[in-house]
N, C-alpha and C positions, 0 to 999 in steps of 0.2 A: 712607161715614161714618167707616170706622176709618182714614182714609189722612191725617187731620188729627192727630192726636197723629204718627205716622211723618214727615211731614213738618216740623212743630217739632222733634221730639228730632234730625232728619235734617241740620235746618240748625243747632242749637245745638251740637254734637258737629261737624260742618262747618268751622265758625265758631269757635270754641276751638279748634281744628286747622290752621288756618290763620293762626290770631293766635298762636298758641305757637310755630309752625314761623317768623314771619316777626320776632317779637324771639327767637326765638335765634340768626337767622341775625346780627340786626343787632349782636347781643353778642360772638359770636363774630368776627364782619369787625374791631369794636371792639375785640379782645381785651379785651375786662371778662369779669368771671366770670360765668355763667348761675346756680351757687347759689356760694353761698358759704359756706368752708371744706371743699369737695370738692373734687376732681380738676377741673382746667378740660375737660379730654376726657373726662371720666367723665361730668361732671353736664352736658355738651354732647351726647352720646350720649345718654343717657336723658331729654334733653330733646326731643330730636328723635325719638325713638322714641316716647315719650308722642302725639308730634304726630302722627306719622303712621298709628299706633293710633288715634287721635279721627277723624282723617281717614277711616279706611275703616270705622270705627262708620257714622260718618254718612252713607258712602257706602253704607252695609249697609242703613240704615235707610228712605234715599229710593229703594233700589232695593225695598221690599218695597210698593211703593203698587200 
């Protein structure tokens, strides 16, 4: 019964992780900025580390079912 909340936050966390990592990849290929008025390798970096931090959230989370 408690493997249903773990499995939603597993795949939302998942999910935002995967959609963060796949436009900054597409922003970056484009060079347009990820934020703006930061660093374009600064705020691409900590874009992409967010993503990969959500990424193994959510892998933390469907592994605890």
């Amino acid at each position: 019964m408690d493997g249903g909340p773990a499995v939603f936050t597993g795949a939302v966390f998942a999910l935002f992780g995967l959609a963060l990592l796949a436009w900054t990849a597409v922003r970056v290929r484009h060079r347009e900025p990820v934020a703006h008025g930061v660093s374009p390798v600064a705020s691409a970096a900590l874009a992409t580390l967010a993503a990969l931090l959500s990424l193994a959230v959510g892998a933390w989370c469907l592994s605890r079912l």
